[in-house]
Each structure stands twice: as C-alpha cells, then as structure tokens.
C-alpha positions as CSV (number, residue, x, y, z in Angstrom):
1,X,0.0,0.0,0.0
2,X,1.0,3.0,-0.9
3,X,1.7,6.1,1.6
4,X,-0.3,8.7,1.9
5,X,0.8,12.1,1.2
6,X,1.5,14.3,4.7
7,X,-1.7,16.5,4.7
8,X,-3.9,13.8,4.3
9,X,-2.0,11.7,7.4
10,X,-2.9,15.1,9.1
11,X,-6.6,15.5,8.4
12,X,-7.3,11.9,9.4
13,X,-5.5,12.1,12.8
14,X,-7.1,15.2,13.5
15,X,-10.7,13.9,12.7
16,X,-10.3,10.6,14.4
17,X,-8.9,13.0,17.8
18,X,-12.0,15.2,17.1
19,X,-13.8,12.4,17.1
20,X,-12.4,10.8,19.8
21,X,-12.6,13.4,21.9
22,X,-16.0,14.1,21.2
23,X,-17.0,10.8,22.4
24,X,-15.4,11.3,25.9
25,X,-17.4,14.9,26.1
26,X,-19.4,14.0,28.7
27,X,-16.9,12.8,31.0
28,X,-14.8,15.3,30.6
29,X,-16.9,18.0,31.4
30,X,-18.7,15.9,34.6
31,X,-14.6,15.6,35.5
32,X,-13.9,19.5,34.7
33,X,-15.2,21.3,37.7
34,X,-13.1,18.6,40.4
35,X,-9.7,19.3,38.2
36,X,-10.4,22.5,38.5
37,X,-10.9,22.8,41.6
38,X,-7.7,20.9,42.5
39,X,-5.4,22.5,40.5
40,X,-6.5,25.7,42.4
41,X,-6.6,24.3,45.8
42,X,-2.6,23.1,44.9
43,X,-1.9,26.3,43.5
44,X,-3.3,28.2,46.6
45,X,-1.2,25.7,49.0
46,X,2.0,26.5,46.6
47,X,1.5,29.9,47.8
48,X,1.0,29.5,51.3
49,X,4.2,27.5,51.2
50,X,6.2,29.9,50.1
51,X,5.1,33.0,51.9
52,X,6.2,30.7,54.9
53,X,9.2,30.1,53.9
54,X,9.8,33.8,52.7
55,X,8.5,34.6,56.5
56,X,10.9,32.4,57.9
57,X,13.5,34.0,56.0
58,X,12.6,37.6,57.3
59,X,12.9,35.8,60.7
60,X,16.2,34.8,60.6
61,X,17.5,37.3,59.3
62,X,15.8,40.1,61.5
63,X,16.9,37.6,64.3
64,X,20.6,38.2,63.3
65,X,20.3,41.8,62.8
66,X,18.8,42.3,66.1
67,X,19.3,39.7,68.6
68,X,17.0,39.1,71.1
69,X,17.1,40.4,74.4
70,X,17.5,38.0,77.6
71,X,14.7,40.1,79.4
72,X,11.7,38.8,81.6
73,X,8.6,40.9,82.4
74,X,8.1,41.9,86.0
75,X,5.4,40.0,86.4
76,X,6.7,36.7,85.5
77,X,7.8,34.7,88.6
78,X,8.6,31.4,88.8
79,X,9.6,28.9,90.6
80,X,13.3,29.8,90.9
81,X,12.4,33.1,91.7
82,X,10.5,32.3,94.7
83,X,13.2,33.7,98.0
84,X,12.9,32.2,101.2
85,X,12.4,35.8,102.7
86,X,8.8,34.8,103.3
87,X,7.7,37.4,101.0
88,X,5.4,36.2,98.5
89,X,4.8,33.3,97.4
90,X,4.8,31.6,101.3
91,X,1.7,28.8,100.1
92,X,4.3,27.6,97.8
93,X,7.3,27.4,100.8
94,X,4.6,26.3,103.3
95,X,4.4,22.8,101.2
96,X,6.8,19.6,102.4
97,X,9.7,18.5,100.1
98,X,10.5,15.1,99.7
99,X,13.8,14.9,97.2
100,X,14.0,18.5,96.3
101,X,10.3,18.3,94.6
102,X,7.3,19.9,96.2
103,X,4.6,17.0,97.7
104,X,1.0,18.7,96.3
105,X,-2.3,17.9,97.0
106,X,-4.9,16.9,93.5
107,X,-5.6,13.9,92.1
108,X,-2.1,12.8,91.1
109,X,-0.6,12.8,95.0
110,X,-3.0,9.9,95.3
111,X,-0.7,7.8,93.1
112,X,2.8,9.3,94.4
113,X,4.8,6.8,96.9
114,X,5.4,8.2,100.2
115,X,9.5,8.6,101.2
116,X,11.3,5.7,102.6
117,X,11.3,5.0,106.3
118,X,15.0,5.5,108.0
119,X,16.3,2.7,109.2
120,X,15.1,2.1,113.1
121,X,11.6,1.6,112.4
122,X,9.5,-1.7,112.7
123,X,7.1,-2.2,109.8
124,X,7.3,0.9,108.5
125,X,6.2,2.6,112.3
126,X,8.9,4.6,114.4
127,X,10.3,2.5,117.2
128,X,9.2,6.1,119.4
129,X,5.8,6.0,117.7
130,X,4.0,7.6,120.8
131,X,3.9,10.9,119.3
132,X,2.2,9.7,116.3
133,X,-0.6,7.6,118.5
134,X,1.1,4.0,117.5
135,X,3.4,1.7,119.1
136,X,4.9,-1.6,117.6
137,X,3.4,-3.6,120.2
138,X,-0.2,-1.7,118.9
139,X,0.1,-2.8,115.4
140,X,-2.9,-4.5,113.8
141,X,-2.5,-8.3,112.5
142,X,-3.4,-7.2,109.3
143,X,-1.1,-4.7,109.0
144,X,2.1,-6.8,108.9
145,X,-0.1,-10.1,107.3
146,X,-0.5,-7.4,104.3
147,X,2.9,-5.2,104.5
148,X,0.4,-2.4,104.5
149,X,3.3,0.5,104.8
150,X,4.4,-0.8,101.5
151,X,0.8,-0.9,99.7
152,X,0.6,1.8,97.1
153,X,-3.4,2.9,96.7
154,X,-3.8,0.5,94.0
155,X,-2.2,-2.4,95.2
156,X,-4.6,-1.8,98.7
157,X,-7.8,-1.3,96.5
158,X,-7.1,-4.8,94.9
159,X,-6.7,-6.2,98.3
160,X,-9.8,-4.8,99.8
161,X,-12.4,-6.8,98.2
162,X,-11.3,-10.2,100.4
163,X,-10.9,-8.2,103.7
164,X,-14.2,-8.8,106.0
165,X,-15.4,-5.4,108.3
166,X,-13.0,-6.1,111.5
167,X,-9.9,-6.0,109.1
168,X,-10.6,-2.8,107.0
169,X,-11.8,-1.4,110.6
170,X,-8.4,-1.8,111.9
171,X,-6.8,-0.4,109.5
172,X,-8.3,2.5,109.2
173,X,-7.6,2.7,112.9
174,X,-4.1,2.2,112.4
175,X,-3.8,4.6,109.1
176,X,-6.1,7.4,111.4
177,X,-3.2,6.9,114.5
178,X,-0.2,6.9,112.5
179,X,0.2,8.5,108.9
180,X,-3.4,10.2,108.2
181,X,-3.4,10.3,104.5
182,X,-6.3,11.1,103.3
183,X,-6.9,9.0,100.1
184,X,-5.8,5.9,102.0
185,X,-8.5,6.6,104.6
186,X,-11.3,7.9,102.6
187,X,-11.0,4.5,100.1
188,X,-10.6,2.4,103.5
189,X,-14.2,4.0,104.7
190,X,-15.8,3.9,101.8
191,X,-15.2,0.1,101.3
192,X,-16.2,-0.2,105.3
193,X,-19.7,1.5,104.2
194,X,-19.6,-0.6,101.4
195,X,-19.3,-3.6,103.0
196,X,-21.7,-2.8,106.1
197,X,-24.2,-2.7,103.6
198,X,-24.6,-5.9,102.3
C-alpha cells in the first residue's frame, strides 16, 4: 500500500482525535469542575508555602540583625524566683519536700509513693511512735499479714475486696493513728460503708 501524502496523514489524525474526543465529552466536562478545583486548591497551597518560607526567612534574618534580648517581664515569677524571705509566694514554701520536689495535693498525689522510712523503724512505724498515736506492740495483725506501709493505693484497692469489716476497721484505725493520708483513709471507709451494707 502506498503512503499517503502528509496532509492527508494530518486531516485523518485530527478527525479521528476530534472524534475521539468528542465521544469522551461528557466525561470530561462531569470531571472539569473537580480538576479544577484541585489545581486551584494546589496552587493556593503552593503559595501558602512559600510565603512561609519567605517569612521564615525575614525571621532569621531580622533575628541576626537584632538579637533578642534575655529580658523577663516583672510580672513573670517562677519557681526559681520564689526567695525564702517569706515574701510572696509563702503557700508555695509552706508545702513539704521530699527529694527536692514539692509533695502537692490533687488527684495525682493519690498515686505518688510516700518517702522511705529510716532505718530504726518496725514495719514501717517509728520505734518512738507515741507521738504519732502507734506503738509496735499496737500494730494490727493485718497490717504486717498485708505489709500495708508498703501498699501503694492501688495495690490496697485490689486487696480490699477479700478483707471482711473487722480487718478494713483496723486499718483504718491504724492509718487514722499513724500517717493520716487522706486517700488511704477515705478509700478504707468507703469500702467499710460498702461492706456494712450488704
């Protein structure tokens, strides 16, 4: 066969494309308004982009230009700043220490462990417990049988459940007479109501 002369190659491309193109019409323009869109929504995020970047670059430089000053307001005080002087800030000195960190009351002291005993004490009670209501000889049963000093508040809440009145009675006793804290003593009475109950 023989070749066809250029022009003629070129009409019949360009009416089978026409027609081509034609037939995907409706297609195209359902698909129109989404590329759109797109190309507009990557054109506006181009932009953003580099306005940041030309931001950042003011930045820097303006930041090497000028330095920043190592200033505070006066009204910033922190911890650092607090002085012993008893000026100012004394609800903040009044609070115990235990390892250089301030003991606070909310819900996460419920969770904290209390500071080792020093060595001299029997179960976790000072040999000269008079002053804090306790002596060794005065120490519940159930106290040793469950090393209560050692119980964090979760490891006692898992325990409570097999304890009968008498037992959670004494140890609220014994928790009232010796160290007083407060979640300890309001989960011991709220299991004792608990219990009384059924």
């Amino acid at each position: 066969m023989a070749t066809a002369p250029y022009g003629v190659r070129l009409l019949v491309g360009a009416a089978v494309t026409a027609l081509e193109e034609t037939r995907k019409l409706p297609q195209t323009i359902l698909m129109y308004p989404m590329t759109v869109a797109s190309q507009i929504a990557q054109l506006v995020m181009k932009m953003q982009q580099d306005v940041a970047d030309l931001v950042n670059k003011g930045d820097e430089t303006l930041g090497s230009l000028f330095p920043p000053k190592d200033e505070k307001p006066e009204w910033a005080t922190f911890d650092d700043d607090v002085s012993d002087d008893g000026n100012g800030g004394a609800d903040v000195l009044d609070l115990p220490l235990r390892d250089g960190e301030r003991l606070t009351e909310g819900r996460f002291a419920l969770f904290s462990e209390e500071p080792e005993k020093p060595a001299g004490t029997a179960t976790g009670v000072s040999l000269t417990g008079e002053a804090a209501g306790a002596t060794p000889d005065t120490v519940p049963e159930i106290v040793a049988e469950l090393e209560y000093e050692e119980l964090t508040l979760a490891q006692l809440r898992a325990r409570l459940t097999s304890m009968r009145v008498s037992e959670l009675e004494a140890l609220l006793a014994y928790e009232e007479s010796t160290r007083a804290r407060a979640p300890y003593q309001t989960l011991l009475a709220n299991r004792i109501t608990r219990a009384s109950a059924k």
